[in-house]
N, C-alpha and C positions, 0 to 999 in steps of 0.2 A: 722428237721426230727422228725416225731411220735417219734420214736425208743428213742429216748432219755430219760433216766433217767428209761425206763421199764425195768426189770431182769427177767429171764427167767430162770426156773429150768427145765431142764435137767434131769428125770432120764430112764436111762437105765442101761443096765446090762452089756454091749459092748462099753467096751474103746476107739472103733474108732469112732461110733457112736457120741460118746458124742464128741470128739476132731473137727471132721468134722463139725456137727452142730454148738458147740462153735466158731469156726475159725469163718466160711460164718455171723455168728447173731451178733459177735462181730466190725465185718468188715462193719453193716450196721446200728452200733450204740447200740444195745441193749447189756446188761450187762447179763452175765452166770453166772450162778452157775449148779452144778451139783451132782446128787445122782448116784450110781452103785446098788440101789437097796431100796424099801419100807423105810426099818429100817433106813439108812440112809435119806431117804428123808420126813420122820415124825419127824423126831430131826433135820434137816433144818427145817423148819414148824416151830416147835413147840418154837424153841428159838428166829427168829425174824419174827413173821407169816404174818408182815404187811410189810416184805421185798422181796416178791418174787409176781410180776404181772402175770404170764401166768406160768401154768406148760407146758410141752411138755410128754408123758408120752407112757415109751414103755410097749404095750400091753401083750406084752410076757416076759416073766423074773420067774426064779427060785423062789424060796420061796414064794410070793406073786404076782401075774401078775394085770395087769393093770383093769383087770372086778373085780376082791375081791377091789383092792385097791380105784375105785374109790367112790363105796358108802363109803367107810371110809370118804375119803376128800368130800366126799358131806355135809359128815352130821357133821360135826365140826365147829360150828361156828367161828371157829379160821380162818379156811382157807376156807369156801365152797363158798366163791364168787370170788375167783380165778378161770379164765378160762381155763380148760384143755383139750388138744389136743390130742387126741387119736395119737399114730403113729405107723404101725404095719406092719411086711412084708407081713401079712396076708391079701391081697390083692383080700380077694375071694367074690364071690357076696354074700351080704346081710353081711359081714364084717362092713361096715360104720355104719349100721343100727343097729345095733348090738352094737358098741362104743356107738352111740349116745344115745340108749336107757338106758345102764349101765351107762349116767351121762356126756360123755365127750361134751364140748362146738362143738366141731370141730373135723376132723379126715383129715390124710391122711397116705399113704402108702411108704413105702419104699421102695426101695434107696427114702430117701426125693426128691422131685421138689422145689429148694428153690424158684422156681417163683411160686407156687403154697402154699407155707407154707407161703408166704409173705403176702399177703390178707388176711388171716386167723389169721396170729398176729394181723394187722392194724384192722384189723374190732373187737377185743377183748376189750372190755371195763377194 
């Protein structure tokens, strides 16, 4: 299986989110970790930055939301060739376009389609 041995960060600001995601990615080989928010997920980053393949990244979140935070993770050469997947309940037209443009690899909307979020890992370098 691809999934093997790739880690996937996780961050959102919604506990279930994170649990449900973690469960389904863990069940199909890929290894989680997870942020509840920025601050925590730049000190993930910044301590093993060449430990974490694919972020997954929610667009909406208190303190910092996913459009401030992604030029941050773009422009660090720690971490900017890590692929990030936009994921947002905000499901409204020119939404996608709008991820994509602020930086993120890929995008999809929520409740996730984990048929639809699977592709989108697999095809991540």
């Amino acid at each position: 299986m691809q999934a093997v041995n790739k880690k996937i960060l996780i961050i959102d600001d919604d506990a279930r989110n994170i649990f449900a995601l973690s469960a389904v990615l863990r069940s199909r080989g890929y290894g989680c970790i997870s942020a509840s928010g920025m601050k925590e997920a730049f000190i993930i980053l910044m301590r093993d930055p060449g430990s974490v393949d694919i972020i997954l990244l929610d667009m909406m979140m208190p303190d910092m939301d996913g459009y401030e935070a992604l030029p941050l993770l773009k422009e660090n050469d720690l971490y900017a060739h890590i692929p990030i997947i936009a994921v947002t309940a905000q499901a409204m037209l020119g939404d996608r376009e709008k991820c994509l443009s602020a930086g993120a690899d890929g995008y999809i909307s929520k409740p996730v389609n984990i048929d639809e979020l699977m592709p989108l890992l697999e095809q991540t370098k």
